[in-house]
C-alpha positions as CSV (number, residue, x, y, z in Angstrom):
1,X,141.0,74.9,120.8
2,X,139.7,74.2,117.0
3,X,136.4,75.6,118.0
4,X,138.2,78.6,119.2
5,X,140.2,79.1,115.7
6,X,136.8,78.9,114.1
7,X,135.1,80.9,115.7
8,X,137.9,83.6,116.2
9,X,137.8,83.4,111.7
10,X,133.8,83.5,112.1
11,X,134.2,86.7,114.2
12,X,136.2,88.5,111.5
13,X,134.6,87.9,108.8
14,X,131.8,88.9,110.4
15,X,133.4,92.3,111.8
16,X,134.2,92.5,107.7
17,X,130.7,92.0,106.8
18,X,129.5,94.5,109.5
19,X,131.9,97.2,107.9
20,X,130.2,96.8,104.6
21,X,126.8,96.4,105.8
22,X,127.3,100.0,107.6
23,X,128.4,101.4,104.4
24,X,125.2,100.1,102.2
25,X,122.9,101.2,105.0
26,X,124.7,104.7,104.8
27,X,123.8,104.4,101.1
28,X,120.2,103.4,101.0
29,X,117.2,105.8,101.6
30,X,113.4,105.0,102.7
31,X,111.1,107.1,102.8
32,X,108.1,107.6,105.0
33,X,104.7,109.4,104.2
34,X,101.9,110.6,105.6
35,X,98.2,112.4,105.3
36,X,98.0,110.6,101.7
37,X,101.4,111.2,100.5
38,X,101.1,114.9,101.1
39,X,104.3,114.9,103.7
40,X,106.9,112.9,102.7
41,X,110.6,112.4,104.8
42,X,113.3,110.7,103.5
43,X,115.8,108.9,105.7
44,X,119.1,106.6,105.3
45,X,119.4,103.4,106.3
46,X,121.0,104.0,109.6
47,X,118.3,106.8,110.4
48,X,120.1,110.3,109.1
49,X,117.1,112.5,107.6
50,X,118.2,113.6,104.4
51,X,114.9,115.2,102.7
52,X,111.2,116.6,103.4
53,X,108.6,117.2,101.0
54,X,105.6,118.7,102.2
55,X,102.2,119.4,99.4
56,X,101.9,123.4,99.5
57,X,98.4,123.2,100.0
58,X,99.4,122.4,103.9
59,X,100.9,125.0,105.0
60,X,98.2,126.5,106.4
61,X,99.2,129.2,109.3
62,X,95.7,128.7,110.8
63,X,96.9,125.0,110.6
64,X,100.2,124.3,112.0
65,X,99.3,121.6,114.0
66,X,97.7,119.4,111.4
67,X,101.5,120.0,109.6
68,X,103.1,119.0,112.7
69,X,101.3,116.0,113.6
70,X,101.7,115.1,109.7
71,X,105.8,115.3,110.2
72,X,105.9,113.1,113.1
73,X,103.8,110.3,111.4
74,X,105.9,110.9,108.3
75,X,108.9,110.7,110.4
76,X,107.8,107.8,111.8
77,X,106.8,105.6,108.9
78,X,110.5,106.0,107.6
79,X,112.2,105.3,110.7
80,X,110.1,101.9,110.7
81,X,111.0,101.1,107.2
82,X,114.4,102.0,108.6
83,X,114.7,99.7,111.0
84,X,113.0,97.0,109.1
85,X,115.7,97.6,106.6
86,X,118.3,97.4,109.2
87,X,117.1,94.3,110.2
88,X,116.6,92.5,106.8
89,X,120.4,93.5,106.4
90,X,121.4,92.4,110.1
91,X,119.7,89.2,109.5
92,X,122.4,88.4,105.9
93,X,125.0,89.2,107.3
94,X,124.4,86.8,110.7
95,X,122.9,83.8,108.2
96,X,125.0,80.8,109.1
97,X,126.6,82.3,112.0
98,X,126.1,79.9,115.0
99,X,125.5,81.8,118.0
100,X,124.9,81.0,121.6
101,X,121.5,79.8,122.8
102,X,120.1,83.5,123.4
103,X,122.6,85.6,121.9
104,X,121.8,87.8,119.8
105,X,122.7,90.4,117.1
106,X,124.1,93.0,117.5
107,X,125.6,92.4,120.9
């Protein structure tokens, strides 16, 4: 039953951790780019878009497609450095937990 106690304190200090890590990642931005920098999207750390920025000389009604294409990469780029960010966070705040043989985080 001492194992239990543990990890019963292990589990909510790592519910505490979670809490905070949710609120950084609600804090933090990456952003994502594409054709050379000339789209740009900006995202939080849990994925909310907060900002575009696209080069004047692309909008381009002959062009819309290029522009399109250009968001979804953009898009894209920031929702991996998202996730890696998520990740890198995820990954401090289960250090020294001892989980399970094939458990992982989160659940």
């Amino acid at each position: 039953m001492k194992n239990l106690g543990n990890m019963m304190k292990q589990a909510q200090a790592m519910q505490a951790k979670m809490a905070e890590m949710q609120a950084k990642l609600e804090q933090m931005t990456v952003e994502g780019a594409a054709g050379g920098g000339m789209v740009k999207v900006t995202l939080t750390g849990k994925g909310e878009m907060r900002g575009v920025a696209i080069d004047p000389a692309l909008i381009d009604p002959e062009e819309v497609e290029v522009l399109e294409d250009l968001l979804v990469a953009a898009h894209n780029d920031a929702k991996a450095k998202s996730e890696a960010m998520m990740a890198e966070e995820m990954k401090a705040v289960t250090d020294g937990l001892q989980l399970p043989p094939g458990m992982k985080m989160p659940f």
